[in-house]
N, C-alpha and C positions, 0 to 999 in steps of 0.2 A: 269571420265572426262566428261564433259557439253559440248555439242556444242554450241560454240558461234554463236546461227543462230535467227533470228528474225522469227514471227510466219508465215509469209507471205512466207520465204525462206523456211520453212520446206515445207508446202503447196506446195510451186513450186517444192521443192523436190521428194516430193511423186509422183506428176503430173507426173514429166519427166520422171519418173521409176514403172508403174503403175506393167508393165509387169516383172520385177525381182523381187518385193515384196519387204518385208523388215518390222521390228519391232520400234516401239517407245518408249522407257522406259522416261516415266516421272516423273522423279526425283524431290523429295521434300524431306522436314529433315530426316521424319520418312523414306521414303525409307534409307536416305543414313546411316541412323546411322544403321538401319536392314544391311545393306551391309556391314557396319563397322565391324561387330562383326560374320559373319558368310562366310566364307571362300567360300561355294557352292553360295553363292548368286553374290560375287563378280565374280564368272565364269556362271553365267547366267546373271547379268548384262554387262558383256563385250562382249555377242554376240549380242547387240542391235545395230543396222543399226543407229539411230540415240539417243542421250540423251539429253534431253531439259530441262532448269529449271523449276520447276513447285512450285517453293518457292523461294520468296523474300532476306530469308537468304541466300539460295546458292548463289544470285546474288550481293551481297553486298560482301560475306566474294571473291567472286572473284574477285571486284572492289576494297577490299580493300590488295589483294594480284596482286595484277597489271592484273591482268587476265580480258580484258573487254567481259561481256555476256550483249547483243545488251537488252535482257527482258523478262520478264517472259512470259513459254508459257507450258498452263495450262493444262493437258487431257480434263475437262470439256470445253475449249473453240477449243480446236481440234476437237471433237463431230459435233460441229459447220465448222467449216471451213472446216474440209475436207468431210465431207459431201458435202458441198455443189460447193465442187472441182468436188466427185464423180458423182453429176448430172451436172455438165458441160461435163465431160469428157465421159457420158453415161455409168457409171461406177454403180457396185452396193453394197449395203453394208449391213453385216449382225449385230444387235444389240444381245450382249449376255451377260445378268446379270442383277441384281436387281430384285425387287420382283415380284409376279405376275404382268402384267396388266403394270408395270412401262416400258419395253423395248413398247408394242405397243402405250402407250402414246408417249413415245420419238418418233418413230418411225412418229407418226401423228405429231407431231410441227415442224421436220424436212423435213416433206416433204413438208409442209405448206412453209418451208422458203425457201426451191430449186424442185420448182415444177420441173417433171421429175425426181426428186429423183426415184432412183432404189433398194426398200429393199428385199434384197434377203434371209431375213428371221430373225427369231426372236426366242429367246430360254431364260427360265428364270429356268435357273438348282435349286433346293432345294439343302440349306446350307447342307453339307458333301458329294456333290454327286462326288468328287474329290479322297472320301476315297477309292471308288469301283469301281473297272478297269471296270466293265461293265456298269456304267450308266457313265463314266467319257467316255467310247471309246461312248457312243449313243450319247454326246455332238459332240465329233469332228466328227463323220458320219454325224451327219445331218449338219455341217459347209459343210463340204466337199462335201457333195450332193450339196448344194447349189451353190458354186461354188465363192462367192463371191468374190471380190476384196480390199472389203475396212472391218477388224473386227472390232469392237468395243466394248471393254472387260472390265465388270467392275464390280468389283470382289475382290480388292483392293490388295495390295503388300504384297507376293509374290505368291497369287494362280492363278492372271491375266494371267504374267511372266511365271508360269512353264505351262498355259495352250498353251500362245503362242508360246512355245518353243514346245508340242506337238503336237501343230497345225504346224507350218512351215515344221514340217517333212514329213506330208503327203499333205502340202498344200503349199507350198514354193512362188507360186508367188500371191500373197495375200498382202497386206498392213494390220500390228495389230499396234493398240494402245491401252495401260491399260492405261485405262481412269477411275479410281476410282468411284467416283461419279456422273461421267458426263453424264449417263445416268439418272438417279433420277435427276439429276440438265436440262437436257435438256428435259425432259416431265413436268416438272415444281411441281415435290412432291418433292421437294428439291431446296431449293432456294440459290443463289449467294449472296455473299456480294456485298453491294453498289462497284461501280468504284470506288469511293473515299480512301474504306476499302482496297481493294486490291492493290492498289498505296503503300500504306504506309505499305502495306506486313503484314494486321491484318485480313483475309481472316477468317485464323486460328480460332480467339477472335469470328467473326461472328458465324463459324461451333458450337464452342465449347458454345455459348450461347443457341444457336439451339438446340445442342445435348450433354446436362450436360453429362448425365450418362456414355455415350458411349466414347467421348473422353477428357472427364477430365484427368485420368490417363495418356493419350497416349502423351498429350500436353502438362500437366501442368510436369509432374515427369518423363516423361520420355524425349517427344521432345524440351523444351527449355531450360534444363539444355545442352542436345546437341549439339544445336543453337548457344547459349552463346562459347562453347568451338569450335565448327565451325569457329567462327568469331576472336576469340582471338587465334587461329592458324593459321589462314590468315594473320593475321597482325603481326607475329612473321614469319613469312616466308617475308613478305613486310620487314621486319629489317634487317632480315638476310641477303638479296642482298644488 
């Protein structure tokens, strides 16, 4: 289920409740068909504080099942926003994911954009460090030293997700978002689709141009055959009432 919330209402969200913490799962195709087919994931995604659409499909196939979602609201543009919630509110935030060198670029463009930004730290774990209880518990120590307020995880779906879900246990009043690429997109080695692009919901077409190799398969064979039946289940539920 998607909250029907505009990007601006999440932001004021988070703001009101900096102190009880809370999770953001940012749902797009490929999350939700992974949640389709896997039982555990559906019960880690429905302990998320909040769920946002972060794809164009899910916002249409809920427009065209009577269901209104105000717009899309992206992890890469939450990086942004609540950031720079976090340095109004004197709040601090820890960046954690992508490759070397990529979290303290981000890290530099965001402070650039809310001077008084507060980073309370930076960590860029090596791909499998998740498989081994002990360099997977030396990521959440040093979160948790830190003390942070606002995570920013990105690490893509579902290793983000099961890390937030280990961080909350020991770090419960904390703000996460799995923010996929919006690290690499917010230090600027990864770039955004035009506004234009993202309007008309082809975000997608821009990445998958960008990055043949990497998500050809995941777009072309796996997430728009998904899309397609997304949306043509929407509109058979629009019938059926």
């Amino acid at each position: 289920m998607v909250d029907a919330l505009t990007e601006a209402e999440v932001v004021h969200q988070v703001r009101q409740t900096w102190q009880d913490g809370g999770w953001i799962l940012t749902a797009n195709v490929d999350i939700v068909r992974a949640i389709s087919r896997d039982r555990s994931l559906v019960e880690l995604a429905s302990t998320a504080t909040l769920t946002v659409a972060d794809g164009m499909p899910l916002i249409w196939a809920g427009r065209i099942a009577g269901e209104e979602i105000p717009e899309r609201v992206t992890g890469s543009s939450l990086v942004h926003t609540l950031s720079h919630a976090a340095a109004l509110d004197g709040r601090s935030v820890f960046l954690l994911g992508g490759a070397p060198g990529v979290a303290e670029r981000a890290a530099a463009v965001l402070q650039e954009q809310s001077p008084g930004l507060k980073i309370a730290g930076i960590a860029a774990p090596p791909v499998g460090f998740d498989q081994c209880e002990d360099s997977l518990q030396s990521v959440i120590d040093s979160v948790v030293l830190a003390q942070p307020s606002l995570v920013l995880i990105g690490m893509g779906f579902p290793k983000q997700e099961k890390l937030i879900q280990r961080l909350r246990a020991v770090l419960p009043n904390a703000w996460y978002v799995g923010c996929g690429a919006g690290i690499p997109m917010a230090s600027g080695d990864s770039k955004r689709a035009p506004r234009s692009m993202q309007k008309l919901g082809l975000e997608w077409l821009h990445r998958l141009v960008m990055e043949p190799r990497r998500l050809a398969r995941r777009y072309l064979r796996d997430d728009l055959p998904f899309a397609v039946m997304l949306l043509a289940g929407a509109a058979m539920r629009r019938v059926r009432r």
